[in-house]
N, C-alpha and C positions, 0 to 999 in steps of 0.2 A: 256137468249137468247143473246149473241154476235156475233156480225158481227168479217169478219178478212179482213183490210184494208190492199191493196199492196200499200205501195206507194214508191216514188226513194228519193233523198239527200236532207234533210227539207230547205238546204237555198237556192236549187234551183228550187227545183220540184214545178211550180205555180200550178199546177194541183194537184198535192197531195195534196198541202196546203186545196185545197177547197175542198175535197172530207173531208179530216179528219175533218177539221170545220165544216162540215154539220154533223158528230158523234159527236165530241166533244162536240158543243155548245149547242145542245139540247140533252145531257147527254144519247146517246146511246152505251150501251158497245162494245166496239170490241178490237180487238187483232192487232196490229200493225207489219208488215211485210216491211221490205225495201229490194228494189231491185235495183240492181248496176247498177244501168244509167252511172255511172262514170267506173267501173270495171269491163266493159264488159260481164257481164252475165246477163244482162238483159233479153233477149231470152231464155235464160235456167231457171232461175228463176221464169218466168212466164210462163213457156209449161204447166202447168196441169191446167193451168186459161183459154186456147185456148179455143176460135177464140181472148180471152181478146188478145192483143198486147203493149198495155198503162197504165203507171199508171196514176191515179188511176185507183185499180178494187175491185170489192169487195165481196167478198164471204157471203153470207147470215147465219142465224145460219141451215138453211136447206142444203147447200150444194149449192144452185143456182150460177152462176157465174154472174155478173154486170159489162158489162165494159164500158168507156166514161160517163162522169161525170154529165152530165144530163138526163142520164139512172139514172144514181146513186140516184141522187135528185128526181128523180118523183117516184122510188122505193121507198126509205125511208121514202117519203111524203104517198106514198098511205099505207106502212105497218104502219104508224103512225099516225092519221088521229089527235088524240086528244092532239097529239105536235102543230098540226099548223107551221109546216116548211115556207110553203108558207103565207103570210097575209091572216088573215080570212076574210077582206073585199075584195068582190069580182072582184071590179073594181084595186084595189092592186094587186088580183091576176094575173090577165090579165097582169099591167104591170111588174113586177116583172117576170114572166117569160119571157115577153118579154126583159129585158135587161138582164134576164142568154143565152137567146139562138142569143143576137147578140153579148154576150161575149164570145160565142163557135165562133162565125163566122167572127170576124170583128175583128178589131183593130190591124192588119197587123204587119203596120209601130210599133208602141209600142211594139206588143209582140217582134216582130223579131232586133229590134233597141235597146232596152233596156231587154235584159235578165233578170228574176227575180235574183234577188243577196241579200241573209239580210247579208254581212259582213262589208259594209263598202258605203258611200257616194263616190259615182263617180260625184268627185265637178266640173271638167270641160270638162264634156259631152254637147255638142253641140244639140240640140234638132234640127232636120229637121222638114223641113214644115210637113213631113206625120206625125211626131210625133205630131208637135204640133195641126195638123187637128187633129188626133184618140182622142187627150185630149179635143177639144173642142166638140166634138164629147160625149163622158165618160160624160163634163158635163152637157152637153143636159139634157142625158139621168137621168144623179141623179137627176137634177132639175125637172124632168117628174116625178121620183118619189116622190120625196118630197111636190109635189102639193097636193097630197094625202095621207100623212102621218099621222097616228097617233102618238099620244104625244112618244115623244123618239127619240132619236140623230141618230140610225140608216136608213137604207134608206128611209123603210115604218115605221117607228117608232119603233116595235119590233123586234128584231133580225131574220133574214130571210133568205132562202137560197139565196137572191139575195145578200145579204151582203157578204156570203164567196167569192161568183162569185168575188165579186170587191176585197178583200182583197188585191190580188196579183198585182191590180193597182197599189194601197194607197203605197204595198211595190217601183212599179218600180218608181211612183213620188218621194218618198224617196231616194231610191240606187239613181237614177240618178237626184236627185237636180231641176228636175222638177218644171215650175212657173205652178199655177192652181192660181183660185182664191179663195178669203175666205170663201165659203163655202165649195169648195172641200177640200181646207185646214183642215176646223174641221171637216169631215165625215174621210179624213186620219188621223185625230189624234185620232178620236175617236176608229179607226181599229188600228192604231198600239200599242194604250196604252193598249189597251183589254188584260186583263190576256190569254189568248186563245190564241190570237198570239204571246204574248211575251214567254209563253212557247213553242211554234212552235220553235221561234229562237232560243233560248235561248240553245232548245237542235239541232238544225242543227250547233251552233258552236264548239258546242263539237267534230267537226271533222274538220280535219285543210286539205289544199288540196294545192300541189305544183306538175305543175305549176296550178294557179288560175284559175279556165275553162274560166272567162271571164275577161279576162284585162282590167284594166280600162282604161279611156281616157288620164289621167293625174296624178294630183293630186288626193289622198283619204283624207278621214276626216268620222271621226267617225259617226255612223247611228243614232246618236238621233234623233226622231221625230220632234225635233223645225228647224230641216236645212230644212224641206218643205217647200218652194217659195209662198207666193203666190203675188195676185196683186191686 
């Protein structure tokens, strides 16, 4: 039974990132399709997925089509019941959906200020007040989770759809030099050292792109995990 995931360019697309971490990490097979966000056929590459418009989307091993990524996540959760996508405790579950679907809805300033980027540390990016609101915001909301976590470094302890949701955070803290504090600090180390995302990257650099889609501010410096700020 494999699924065939659409998604666009791995060091850009935050959305694809999270739909394939929701296959990948709890070991569901599927077949990998990329669509030209950057190469203009996007619309064309995606007409036999309509009303889909977005990646990610994801085609079932039945044919069905799934598009918008919290379609995707309550699919996979409900064909999968005895993976436990979502935490099996139930007050967990509650929150945990609740900060995937204020990650669909909120964080404005950060998504639209800081582009996801894994090529390189944008070291003298200036954080605005709205950016630096959505962060304090972000760690509300992990510290909400973590009140109820069980044992284990991720959000609710075990690895969970709410964790791909944030992945794409942990990236733009990182790309953009972002101060968080020490606890958000080790929940982003913890996402970016994860074998799962380092092969996300690892193969979005395998393709080089001029000019850059997003220029940096200034200075670059290389994207290891230890340049995350905190305070």
């Amino acid at each position: 039974m494999t699924y065939k995931l659409f998604i666009g360019d791995r060091t850009f697309s935050s959305w694809s990132l999270r739909g394939w971490l929701m296959l990948h990490k709890f070991d569901l097979p599927c077949d990998v399709q990329m669509v030209g966000l950057y190469s203009q056929t996007m619309a064309q590459d995606m007409a036999a997925l309509a009303p889909a418009r977005l990646v990610p989307a994801l085609r079932t091993p039945e044919g069905d089509v799934v598009g918008e990524s919290l379609a995707i996540a309550e699919t996979l959760a409900e064909r999968h019941p005895a993976i436990a996508m979502w935490p099996r405790n139930a007050a967990a579950r509650i929150r945990a959906r609740w900060l995937c679907a204020e990650m669909v809805g909120g964080f404005g300033a950060l998504r639209g200020e800081c582009p996801m980027q894994l090529a390189h540390v944008d070291a003298d990016f200036a954080a605005s007040d709205a950016v630096k609101s959505d962060l304090l915001r972000i760690e509300t909301l992990w510290a909400f989770a973590r009140e109820i976590a069980s044992d284990g470094p991720w959000l609710f302890g075990a690895y969970s759809i709410a964790d791909a949701f944030y992945a794409p955070v942990c990236a733009r803290i990182t790309g953009y030099n972002l101060t968080v504090s020490k606890a958000a600090h080790a929940y982003c180390q913890t996402t970016l050292t994860d074998p799962a995302f380092q092969q996300w990257r690892a193969e979005g650099l395998k393709k080089s792109y001029s000019p850059f889609p997003y220029p940096p501010a200034g200075r670059t410096t290389p994207w290891p995990s230890e340049t995350i700020n905190h305070s």
